[in-house]
N, C-alpha and C positions, 0 to 999 in steps of 0.2 A: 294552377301553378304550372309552371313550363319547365319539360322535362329535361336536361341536362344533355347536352350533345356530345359528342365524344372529342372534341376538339377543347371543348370546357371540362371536362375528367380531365384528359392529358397537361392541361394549362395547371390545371389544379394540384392535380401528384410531380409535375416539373416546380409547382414553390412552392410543395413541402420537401420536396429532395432538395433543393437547392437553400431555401431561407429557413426550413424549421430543422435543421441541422445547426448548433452553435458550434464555433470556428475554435476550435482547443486552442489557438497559440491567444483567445482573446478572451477565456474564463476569466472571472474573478479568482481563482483557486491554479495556476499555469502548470500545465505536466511538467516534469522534473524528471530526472536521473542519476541512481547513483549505484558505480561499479567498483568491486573490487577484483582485484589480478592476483590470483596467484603466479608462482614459478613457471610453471610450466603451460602458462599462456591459460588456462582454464579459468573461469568468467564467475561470479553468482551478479543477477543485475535484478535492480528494483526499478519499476517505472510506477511513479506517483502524481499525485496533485497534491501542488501545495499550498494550502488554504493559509489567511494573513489571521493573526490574531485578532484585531484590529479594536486592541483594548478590553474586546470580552474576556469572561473567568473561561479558560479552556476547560481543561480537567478537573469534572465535578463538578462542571456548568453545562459548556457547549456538547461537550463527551464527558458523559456520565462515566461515576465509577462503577465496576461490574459490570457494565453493558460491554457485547459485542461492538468493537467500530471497525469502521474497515481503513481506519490509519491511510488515513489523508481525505480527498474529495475528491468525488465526480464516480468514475470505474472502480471496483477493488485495486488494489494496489499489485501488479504484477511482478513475480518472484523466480529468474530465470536463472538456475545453475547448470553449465557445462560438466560440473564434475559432480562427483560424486561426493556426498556431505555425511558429517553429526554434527549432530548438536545436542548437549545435555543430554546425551546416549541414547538418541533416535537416530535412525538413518534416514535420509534425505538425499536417493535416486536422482539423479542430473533428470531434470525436463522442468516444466514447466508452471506454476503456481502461480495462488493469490495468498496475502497473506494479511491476517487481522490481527486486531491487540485486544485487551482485557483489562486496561487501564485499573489500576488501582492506590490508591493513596502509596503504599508503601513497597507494593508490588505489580506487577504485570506476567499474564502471559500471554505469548508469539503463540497463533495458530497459522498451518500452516494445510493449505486447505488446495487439494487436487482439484477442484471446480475452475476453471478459468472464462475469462470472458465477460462476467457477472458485475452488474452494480454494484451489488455485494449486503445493500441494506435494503428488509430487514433481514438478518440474518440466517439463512435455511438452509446450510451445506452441513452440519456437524454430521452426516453419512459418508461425507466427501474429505472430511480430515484428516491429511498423514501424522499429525503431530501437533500438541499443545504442546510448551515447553514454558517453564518460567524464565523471565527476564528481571536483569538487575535496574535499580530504579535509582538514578542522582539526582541532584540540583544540580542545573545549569551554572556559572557563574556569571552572566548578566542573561535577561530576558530575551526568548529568543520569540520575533515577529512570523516567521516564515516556519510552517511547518515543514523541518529535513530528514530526510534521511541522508546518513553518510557510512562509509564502512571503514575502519581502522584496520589496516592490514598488516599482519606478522607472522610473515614466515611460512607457514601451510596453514593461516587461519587468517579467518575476515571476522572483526564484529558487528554485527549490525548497530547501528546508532540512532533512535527515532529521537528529534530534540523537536521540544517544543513549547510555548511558556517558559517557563521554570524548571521546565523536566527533559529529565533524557533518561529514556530506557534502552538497555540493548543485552546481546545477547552474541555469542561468538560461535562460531560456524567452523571444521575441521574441514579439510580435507581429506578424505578416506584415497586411503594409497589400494 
């Protein structure tokens, strides 16, 4: 067998850098963004993937109930506040997060997990988490294709909005003065 030259290594590691990288803007699942602004200019931003339903049972099919998911596809779902937060009477320090859901029939809860960077499944940070909090759980009013997140904003406070299928859970964010 003929041993590899250094010019065949370099060829080799130049198209896996280059071709075994897939191109984010051309997933099946597209990164997303959604920000909300308070008053006085201070930020909280999510950066997601947003995977299509595409006819499958989401919740309690695709994402199981009681399972950890990391609410969306591809990376964990990035959670970046400039200010200083509560929610549901945690504090939540301005910097930087991932954040996962707990999907359940009639309930949910938000974790909120100091790890960043991370794929996120299967799930191995709960030493790394600032805060679980329960989330309130709707029906949609028609079916939603695209998994979103959006943030309802009022005043000194943002709600988080996760819709998707049939559901929206969310959960509302303070500003700490």
């Amino acid at each position: 067998m003929k041993k590899p030259t250094l010019a065949m290594c370099l060829a080799f590691v130049f198209c896996v850098a280059c071709f075994g990288q897939q191109d984010k803007a051309s997933r099946p699942s597209p990164a997303a963004q959604a920000q909300c602004k308070f008053s006085d200019g201070k930020t909280i931003t999510a950066d997601y993937s947003s995977p299509r339903a595409k006819g499958r049972k989401i919740f309690g099919g695709l994402v199981p109930y009681g399972e950890v998911w990391r609410t969306g596809a591809n990376e964990a779902t990035t959670f970046v506040t400039t200010a200083n937060l509560t929610v549901e009477g945690k504090d939540v320090p301005a910097g930087s997060y991932t954040i996962f859901t707990v999907p359940a029939q009639d309930k949910w809860t938000l974790i909120i997990n100091k790890k960043t960077g991370e794929w996120g499944i299967p799930y191995k940070y709960q030493s790394e988490e600032l805060a679980r909090v329960p989330m309130q759980v709707s029906s949609t009013s028609a079916p939603v294709e695209n998994f979103t997140i959006n943030y309802g904003q009022n005043g000194g406070s943002c709600t988080l909005q996760l819709s998707w299928e049939s559901t929206q859970a969310s959960v509302t964010f303070n500003e700490k003065k």
